[in-house]
N, C-alpha and C positions, 0 to 999 in steps of 0.2 A: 517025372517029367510031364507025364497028362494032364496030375491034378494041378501041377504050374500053368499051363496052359490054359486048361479050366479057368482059374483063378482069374490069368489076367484077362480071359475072353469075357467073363463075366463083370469083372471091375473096370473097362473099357466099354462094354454094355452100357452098362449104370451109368459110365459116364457121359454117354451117347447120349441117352434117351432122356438124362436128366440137362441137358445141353439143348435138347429137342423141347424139354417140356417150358426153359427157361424161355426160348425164341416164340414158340406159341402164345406163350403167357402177356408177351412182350408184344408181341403182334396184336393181340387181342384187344391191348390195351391203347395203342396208335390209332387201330381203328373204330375204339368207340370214341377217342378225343377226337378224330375227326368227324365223323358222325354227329357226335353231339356240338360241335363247333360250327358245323355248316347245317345243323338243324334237318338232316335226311329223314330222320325219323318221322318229325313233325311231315315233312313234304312227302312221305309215303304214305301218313295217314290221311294226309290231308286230300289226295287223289285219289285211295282206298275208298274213301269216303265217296269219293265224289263217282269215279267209276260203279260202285254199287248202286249208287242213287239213279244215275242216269243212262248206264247199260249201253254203252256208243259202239257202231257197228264198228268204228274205228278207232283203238283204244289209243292207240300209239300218239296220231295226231291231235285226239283228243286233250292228252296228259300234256303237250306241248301247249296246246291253247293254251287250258288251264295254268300254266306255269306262266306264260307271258301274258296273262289277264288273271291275274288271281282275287277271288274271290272278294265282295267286302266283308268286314269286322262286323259280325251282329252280335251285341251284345241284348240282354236280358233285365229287366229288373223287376221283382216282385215279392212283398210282403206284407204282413197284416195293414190292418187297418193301423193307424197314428204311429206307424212307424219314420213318418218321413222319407218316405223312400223319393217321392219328386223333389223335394228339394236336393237329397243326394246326388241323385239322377242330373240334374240342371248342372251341379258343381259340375261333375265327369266328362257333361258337353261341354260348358264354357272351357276346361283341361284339355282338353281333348278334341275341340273344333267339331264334335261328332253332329247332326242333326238328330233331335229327339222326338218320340212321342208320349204323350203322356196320355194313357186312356183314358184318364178322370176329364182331362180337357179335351181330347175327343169329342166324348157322350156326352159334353156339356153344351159344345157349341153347336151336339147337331139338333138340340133340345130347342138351342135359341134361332134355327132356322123355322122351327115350327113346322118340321117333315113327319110324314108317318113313323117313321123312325126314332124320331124326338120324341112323340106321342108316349112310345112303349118304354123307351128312358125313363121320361117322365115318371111314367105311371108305377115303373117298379122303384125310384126315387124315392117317389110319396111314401111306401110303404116300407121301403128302409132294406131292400132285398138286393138279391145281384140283380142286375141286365140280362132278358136271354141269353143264353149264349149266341144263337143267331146273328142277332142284333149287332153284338161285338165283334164278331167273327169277322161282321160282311165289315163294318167300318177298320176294322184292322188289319185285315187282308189288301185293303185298297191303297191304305198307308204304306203296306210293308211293299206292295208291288212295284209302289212308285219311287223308294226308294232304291229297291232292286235293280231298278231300269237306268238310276244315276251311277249305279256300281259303287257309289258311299258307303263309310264306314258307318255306321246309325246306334240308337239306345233306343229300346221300346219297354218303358215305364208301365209297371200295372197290368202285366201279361206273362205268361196267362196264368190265370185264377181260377178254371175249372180242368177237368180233364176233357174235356170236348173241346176245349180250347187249346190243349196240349198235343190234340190229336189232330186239330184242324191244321197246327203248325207243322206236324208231321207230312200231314198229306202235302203240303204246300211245297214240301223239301225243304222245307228253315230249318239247318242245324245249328242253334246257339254256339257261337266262338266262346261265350263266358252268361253263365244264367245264374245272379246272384241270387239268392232267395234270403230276406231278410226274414229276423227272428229275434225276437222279446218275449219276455214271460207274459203267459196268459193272464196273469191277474191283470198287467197293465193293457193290453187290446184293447179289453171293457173299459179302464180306466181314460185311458185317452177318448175311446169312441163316446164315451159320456160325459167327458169336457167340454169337447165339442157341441153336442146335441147341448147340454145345461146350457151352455153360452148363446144357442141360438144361433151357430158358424154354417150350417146346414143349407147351403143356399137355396138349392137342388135345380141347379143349373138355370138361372134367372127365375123359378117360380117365389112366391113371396116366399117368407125364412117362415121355419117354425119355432117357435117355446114351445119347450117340452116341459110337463111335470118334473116332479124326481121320479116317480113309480113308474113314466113313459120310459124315461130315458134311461133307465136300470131294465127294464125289459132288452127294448131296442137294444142297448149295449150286448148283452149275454146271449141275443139271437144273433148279431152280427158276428161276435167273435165265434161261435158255433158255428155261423154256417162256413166262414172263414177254413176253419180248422177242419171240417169235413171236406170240405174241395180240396184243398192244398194238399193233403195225404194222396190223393190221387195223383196229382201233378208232380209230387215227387217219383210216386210210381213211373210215371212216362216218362221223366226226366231222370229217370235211375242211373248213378253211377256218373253225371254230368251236371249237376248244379251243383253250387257252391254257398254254403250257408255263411251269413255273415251275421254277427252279432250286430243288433239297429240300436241297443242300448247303452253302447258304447256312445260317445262325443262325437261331433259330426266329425270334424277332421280326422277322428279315429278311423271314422265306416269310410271315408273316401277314399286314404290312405292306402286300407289294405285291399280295400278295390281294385287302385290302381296298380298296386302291387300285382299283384294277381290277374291282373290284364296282361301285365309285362314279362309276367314268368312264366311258361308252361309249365304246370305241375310236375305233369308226366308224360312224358313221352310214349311212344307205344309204336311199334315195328309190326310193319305188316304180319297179322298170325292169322289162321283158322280162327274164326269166331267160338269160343268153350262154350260149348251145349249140355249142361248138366240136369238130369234127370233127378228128382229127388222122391220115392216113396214108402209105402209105408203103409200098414194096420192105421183106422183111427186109432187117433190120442197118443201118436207116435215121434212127434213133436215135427212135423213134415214143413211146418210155417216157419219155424225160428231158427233151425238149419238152414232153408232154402234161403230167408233174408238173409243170415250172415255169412253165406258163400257168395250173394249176389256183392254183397257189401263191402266184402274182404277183396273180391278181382275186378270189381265196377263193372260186372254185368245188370239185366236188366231179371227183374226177378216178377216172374209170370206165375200166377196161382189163377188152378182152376176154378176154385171156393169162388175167390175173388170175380172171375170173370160173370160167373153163374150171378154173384150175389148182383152185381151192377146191371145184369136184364134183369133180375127180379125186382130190383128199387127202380126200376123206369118202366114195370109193370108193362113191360114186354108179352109177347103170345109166349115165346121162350122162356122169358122168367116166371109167366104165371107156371106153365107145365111143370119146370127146375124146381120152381119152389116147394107144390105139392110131392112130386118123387121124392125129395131130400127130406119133407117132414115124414114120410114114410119108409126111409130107409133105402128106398128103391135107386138102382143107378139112370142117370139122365140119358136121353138113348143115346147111344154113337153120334147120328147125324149132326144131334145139334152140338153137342160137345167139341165135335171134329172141326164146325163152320166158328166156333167162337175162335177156340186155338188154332187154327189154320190162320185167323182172318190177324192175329196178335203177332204170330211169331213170320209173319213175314212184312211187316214193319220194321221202317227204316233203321231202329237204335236196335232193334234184335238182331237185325241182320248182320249190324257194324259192329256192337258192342257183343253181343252173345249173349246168353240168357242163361237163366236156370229155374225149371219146369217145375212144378209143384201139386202133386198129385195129380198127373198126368204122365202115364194111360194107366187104365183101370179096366181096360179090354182090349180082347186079341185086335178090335175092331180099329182100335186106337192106334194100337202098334204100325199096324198095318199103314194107317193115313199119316205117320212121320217115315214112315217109309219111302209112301207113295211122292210124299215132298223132298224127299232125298236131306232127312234132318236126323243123321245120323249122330246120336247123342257123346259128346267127348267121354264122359264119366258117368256112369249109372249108381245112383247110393240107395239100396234098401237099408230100410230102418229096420229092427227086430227088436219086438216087446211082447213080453206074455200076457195072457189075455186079462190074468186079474190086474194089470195095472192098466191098461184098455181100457178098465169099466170103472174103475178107481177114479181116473181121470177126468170120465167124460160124466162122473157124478158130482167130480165139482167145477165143472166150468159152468159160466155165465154167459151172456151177452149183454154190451149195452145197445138198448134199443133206439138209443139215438144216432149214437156214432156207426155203430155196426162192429166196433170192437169187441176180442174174447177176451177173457179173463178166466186166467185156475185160481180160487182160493183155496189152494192148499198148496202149501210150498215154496206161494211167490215170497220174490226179495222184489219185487216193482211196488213202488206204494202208488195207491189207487185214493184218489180225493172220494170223500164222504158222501159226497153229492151222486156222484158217479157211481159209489155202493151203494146207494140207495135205491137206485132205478135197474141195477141189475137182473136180469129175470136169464129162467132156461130153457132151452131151443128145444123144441121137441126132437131132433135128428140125436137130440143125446142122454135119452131114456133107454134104458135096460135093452129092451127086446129092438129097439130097432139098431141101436150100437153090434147087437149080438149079430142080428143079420149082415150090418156093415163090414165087418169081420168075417161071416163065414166067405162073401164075395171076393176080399182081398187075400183068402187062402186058395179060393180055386180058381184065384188069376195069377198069384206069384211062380208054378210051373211053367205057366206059359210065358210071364217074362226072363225066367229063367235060362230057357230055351233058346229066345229072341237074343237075349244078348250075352250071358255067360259065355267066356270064351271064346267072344266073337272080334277080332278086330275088325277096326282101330277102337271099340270101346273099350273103356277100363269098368269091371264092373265091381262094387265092392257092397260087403254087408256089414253092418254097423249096430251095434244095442244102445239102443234108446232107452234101457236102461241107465247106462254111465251117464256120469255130473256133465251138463252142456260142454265145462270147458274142453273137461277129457275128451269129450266126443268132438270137438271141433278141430282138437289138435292131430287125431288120429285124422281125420278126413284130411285135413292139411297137409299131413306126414305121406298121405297114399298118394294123394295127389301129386306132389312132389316130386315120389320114387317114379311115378309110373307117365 
């Protein structure tokens, strides 16, 4: 008789809870077709967004404004040179009724005012180079203010092109609704950009035209697509996880097409969450760069490296990047202060703040810890890497640099092919010779304690260790797979 009872207590169970789990299932589902049919999602982010940016003592009435004046449509457009991006651009507006700028007709017309302004156009014009940034900054900020003040939907053609122009947009609070970035293969840039220049198309904003040799315009060509290609890496940086690359080699009505497409669709939605703060480090030569990209890349966060910041005062020959530069060719770590004012001044930027980040070699001292502390940037996921020392030194014997780009490069191992040109000009960095690697490494073992401490088995971090040993794939799935559980 009990185990009857038993029996049916539990087979009336089962039937409960799987009745329970059908209606949940069911609910679950009602409410993300609602959700996604009345666009909540997008309208939480869209306020998230805006709440962050501007911090109102009164959040409530705020969010109200905001819904009964919403925002205008800014869109973006930006790519090499002879990709046609203005004429694209023009299609979008005439489609679209939007009001446009185009920054090539900007700096041309302030050329033909004959202002001091036009002067500095001019003069980098002649020589075939970008515009200050300055320059650009003040006349496209003036643009974008005025149409801000009309609450228009707008396109702004031919912005931005450097990272200081990325960051100018930043500070301003423009967050791109859609930032197209056009893309063609490199052999053509030069090719079109020497079309041009051959034919004598060159206006340079009403100064007389020029002919060019072929040996000119073969120069110019290979210096513009270059310098092209070194800024834009940047601007994707800033713009991590939020532009949209379009193929420009495609048919015109191809590239407008999925434009417009893509205007009209939200990709992806995103529901208010904790911005992911992921920590990434490691021994040199532990592969800390190409995880950290393909986490930022895999969740569209924004991906922050210390190398990187360091290297950008040292190419603007900063008091900071000269200091940065001799400590790193000696091995020596950069002191706290100024490491803390670089990364302090990055990670609380607008796309960090909303997007979320992931850190990349950084901290590297108790001093370190201490100041994400002090900012209350308590990291979601911490990932050490672990490699033994002979492959450490294995590693950082065959990397390279190119001293143009400022790219790394392993010859040993890669499957990335690397053009002829670009192996040819390869040279190696003194931070990755024998004895000073060797020091690199003693510092990163009598700091991994004290990160240990700081965050193992600390909530809400998850902390994980990882061999950098294993094939990238393996390794990315496993980080994937932890992330996931925890």
């Amino acid at each position: 008789y009990q185990r009857r009872v038993h029996g049916d207590f539990e087979k009336n169970f089962n039937l409960i809870e799987k009745m329970y789990k059908g209606e949940k299932l069911e609910y679950q589902q009602q409410a993300e077709k609602y959700l996604e049919e009345h666009q909540i999602y997008d309208m939480f982010e869209y306020l998230m967004k805006a709440l962050l940016k501007e911090k109102p003592k009164d959040p409530i009435t705020y969010m109200i404004n905001k819904l009964e004046h919403p925002e205008p449509k800014r869109i973006f457009i930006m790519g090499p040179p002879g990709c046609r991006k203005k004429e694209k651009a023009l299609t979008l507006a005439e489609e679209y009724g939007y009001p446009t700028v185009s920054v090539g007709d900007l700096l041309d017309r302030e050329i033909s005012k004959k202002s001091d302004l036009g002067k500095k156009i001019a003069a980098a014009k002649s020589k075939f180079t970008f515009v200050e940034d300055a320059v650009v900054i003040e006349l496209v900020n003036q643009q974008i203010l005025d149409l801000e003040k009309n609450g228009k939907d707008y396109i702004i053609e031919g912005y931005p092109r450097t990272r200081v122009q990325a960051i100018g947009l930043q500070k301003m609070g423009i967050v791109p609704d859609n930032f197209f970035l056009f893309t063609i293969a490199e052999k053509f840039i030069a090719e079109r950009v020497k079309a041009n220049l051959k034919a004598g198309e060159v206006s340079e904003g009403g100064l007389q035209k020029k002919v060019l040799t072929e040996a000119e315009a073969d120069t110019i060509a290979k210096n513009v697509s270059l310098e092209y290609n070194m800024n834009i890496k940047d601007v994707k940086e800033a713009f991590s996880g939020s532009y949209c690359e379009i193929d420009a080699g495609q048919d015109h009505d191809t590239v407008v097409n999925d434009i417009a497409r893509i205007m009209k669709l939200k990709i992806k939605s995103n529901a208010p969450r904790r911005p992911p703060r992921v920590l990434i480090v490691g021994p040199p030569g532990s592969g800390k760069t190409t995880i950290g990209r393909l986490i930022a890349q895999k969740y569209d966060l924004i991906y922050v490296s210390a190398a990187n910041l360091l290297n950008g005062e040292t190419s603007q020959k900063s008091k900071v990047g000269r200091v940065a530069a001799q400590l790193m060719k000696e091995g020596e770590l950069v002191p706290d202060e100024m490491m803390i004012q670089l990364v302090e001044a990055r990670l609380n930027q607008s796309d960090c703040k909303v997007n979320g980040w992931v850190l990349e070699g950084f901290p590297k001292t108790e001093g370190q810890m201490n100041m994400l502390k002090g900012m209350k940037q308590v990291p979601s996921l911490v990932v050490v890497l672990q490699i033994d020392d002979d492959i450490v030194y294995e590693r950082h014997e065959y990397k390279k640099i190119d001293p143009i780009t400022g790219e790394v490069y392993s010859l040993k191992g890669t499957t990335l092919p690397i053009e002829e040109e670009t192996l040819a000009r390869l040279v190696s960095r003194d931070c990755d010779q024998h004895e000073i690697v060797k020091k690199r490494l003693k510092s990163w073992k009598e700091f991994l304690p004290k990160l240990e401490e700081t965050y193992k088995d600390r909530r809400p971090v998850s902390y994980t260790h990882l061999r950098a040993h294993e094939t990238l794939r393996y390794l990315v799935c496993r980080l994937l797979l932890e992330k996931k559980n925890n």
